[in-house]
Every structure is written in structure tokens, then in C-alpha cells.
C-alpha positions in Angstrom: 136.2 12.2 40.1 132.8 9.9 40.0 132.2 10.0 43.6 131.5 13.7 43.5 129.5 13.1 40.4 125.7 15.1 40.5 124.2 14.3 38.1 122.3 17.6 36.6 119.3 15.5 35.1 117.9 11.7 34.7 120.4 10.3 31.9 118.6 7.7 30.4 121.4 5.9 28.5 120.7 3.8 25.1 123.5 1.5 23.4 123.8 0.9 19.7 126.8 -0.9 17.5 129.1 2.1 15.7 127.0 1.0 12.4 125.4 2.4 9.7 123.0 -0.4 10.1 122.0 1.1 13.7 122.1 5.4 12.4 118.2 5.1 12.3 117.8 3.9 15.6 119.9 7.1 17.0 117.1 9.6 18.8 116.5 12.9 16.4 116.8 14.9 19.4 119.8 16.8 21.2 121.5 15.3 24.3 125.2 14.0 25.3 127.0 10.2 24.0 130.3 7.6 24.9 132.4 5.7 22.9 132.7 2.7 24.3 134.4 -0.2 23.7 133.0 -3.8 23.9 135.2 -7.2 23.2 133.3 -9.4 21.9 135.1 -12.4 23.9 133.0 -14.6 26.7 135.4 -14.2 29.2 134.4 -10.1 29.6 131.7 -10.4 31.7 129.7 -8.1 29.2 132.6 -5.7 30.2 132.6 -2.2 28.2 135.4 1.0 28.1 134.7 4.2 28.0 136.9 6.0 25.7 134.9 9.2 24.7 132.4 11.7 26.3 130.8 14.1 23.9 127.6 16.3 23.3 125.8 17.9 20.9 123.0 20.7 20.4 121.8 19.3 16.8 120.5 16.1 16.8 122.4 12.4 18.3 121.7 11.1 15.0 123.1 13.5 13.1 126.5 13.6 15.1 126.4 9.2 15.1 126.6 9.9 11.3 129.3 12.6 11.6 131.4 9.7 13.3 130.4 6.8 10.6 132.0 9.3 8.0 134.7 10.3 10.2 135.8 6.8 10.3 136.9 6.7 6.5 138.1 10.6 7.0 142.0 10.3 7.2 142.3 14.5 7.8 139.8 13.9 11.0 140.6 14.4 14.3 143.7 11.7 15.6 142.4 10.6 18.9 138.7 10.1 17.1 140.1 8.1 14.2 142.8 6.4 16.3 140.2 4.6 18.6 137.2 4.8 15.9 140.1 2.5 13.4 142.2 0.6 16.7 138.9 -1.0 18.1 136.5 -1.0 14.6 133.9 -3.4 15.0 133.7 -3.3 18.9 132.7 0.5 19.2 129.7 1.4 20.9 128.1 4.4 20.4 126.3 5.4 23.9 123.3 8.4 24.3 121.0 10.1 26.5 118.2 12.7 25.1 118.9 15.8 26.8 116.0 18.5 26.9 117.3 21.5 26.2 114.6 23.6 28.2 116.1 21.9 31.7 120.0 21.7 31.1 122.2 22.6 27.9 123.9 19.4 26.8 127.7 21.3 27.4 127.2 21.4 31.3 125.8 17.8 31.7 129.2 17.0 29.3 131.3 18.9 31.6 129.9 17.2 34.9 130.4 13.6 33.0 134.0 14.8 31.8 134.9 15.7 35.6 133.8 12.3 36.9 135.0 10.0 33.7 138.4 11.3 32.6 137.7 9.5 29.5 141.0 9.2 27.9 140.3 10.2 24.0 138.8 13.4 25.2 141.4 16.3 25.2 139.9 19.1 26.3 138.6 18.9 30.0 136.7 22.1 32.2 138.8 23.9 34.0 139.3 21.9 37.2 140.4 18.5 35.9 142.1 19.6 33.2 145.3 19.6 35.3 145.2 16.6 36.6 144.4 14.3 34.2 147.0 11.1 34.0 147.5 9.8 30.4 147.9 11.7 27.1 145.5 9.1 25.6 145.1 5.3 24.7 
């Protein structure tokens, strides 16, 4: 859970709208994202939900425009498209450069999958896998 959570390096977290208008601002470098979900009503208190944890090897950017075609993909993955189409227009797409020579981005994932429990994710390491409390949204 996230009071055991150690972090593995500095995660130095940027925000951008789900948009192709933002895909340029996405760093061209490797490192881990969220999905998270914004209303866009005054009474959230700037509020957010996580819904996904993810990481890749290739570049953020290139994985942010993975997603923006997933959107309109109807044979991608259910849980993606469920929460990328359910909350469209208040999805947030969430990432930290990882360097690759400190940490790979799969075990800084893994620690942020064992203290998040996000619930779109379905595969989980080892040790929360059992435990965790919803099938998804």
C-alpha cells in the first residue's frame, strides 16, 4: 500500500490533457505515466483519479500517441478504451522521464502498482496481485 511506498528515484511528474493538441509537449524520452481523471466542475477542489499506472522503454511520446489512436480502436484493450471513452475529455495523461542507466522503468512501475492499486490496471507484481479489491471501474 502507499505507506510502504520507496520510491526507487526522484519522479518528477508532468500533466498534460489526453489531446492530440498536447502529443508534442510529451518528453521524447523513456520513463513511467497515470491516467488520471480530472472533472472539470468547481466544486472538485482541483481533485484528480488515478485510473492507470503504466511504463514504457520507447519514448512517453510515442506511447501518449499509442493511446490517442487507441481511443478510436474498438479491438483495443477493454479496460483502456472503457475509461479512455467513459471519461473522454477529462483524461489526463500523467509522466515522469525515467533514466534508464539508474532504474528500468518496469520496477519503478511495479513499486507505483504496489502502493496505487490503480483500478484499470490488471496485471499487478506478485505480492498485491492477490489482494486487490475491485475487478475495475
Amino acid at each position: 500500500m502507499w505507506q510502504n511506498y520507496h520510491p526507487l528515484t526522484l519522479l518528477e511528474w508532468q500533466t498534460f490533457h489526453l489531446s492530440l493538441e498536447d502529443a508534442n509537449e510529451i518528453p521524447n524520452a523513456p520513463g513511467v505515466y497515470a491516467f488520471l481523471v480530472k472533472p472539470s466542475l468547481e466544486a472538485t477542489l482541483g481533485a484528480s483519479y488515478l485510473i492507470y499506472v503504466g511504463k514504457t522503454s520507447r519514448t512517453l511520446r510515442e506511447r501518449f500517441r499509442e493511446y490517442l489512436r487507441e481511443m478510436d480502436d474498438p479491438f483495443g484493450r477493454a479496460k483502456v478504451l472503457n475509461f479512455l471513452q467513459r471519461y473522454n475529455g477529462h483524461v489526463h495523461f500523467s509522466c515522469s522521464v525515467i533514466d534508464i542507466g539508474v532504474v528500468e522503468p518496469e520496477a519503478v512501475e511495479n513499486e507505483l502498482l504496489k502502493a496505487l492499486m490503480p483500478p484499470a490496471n490488471s496485471e499487478f507484481p506478485a505480492e498485491v496481485s492477490r489482494i486487490v479489491p475491485y475487478p475495475f471501474l
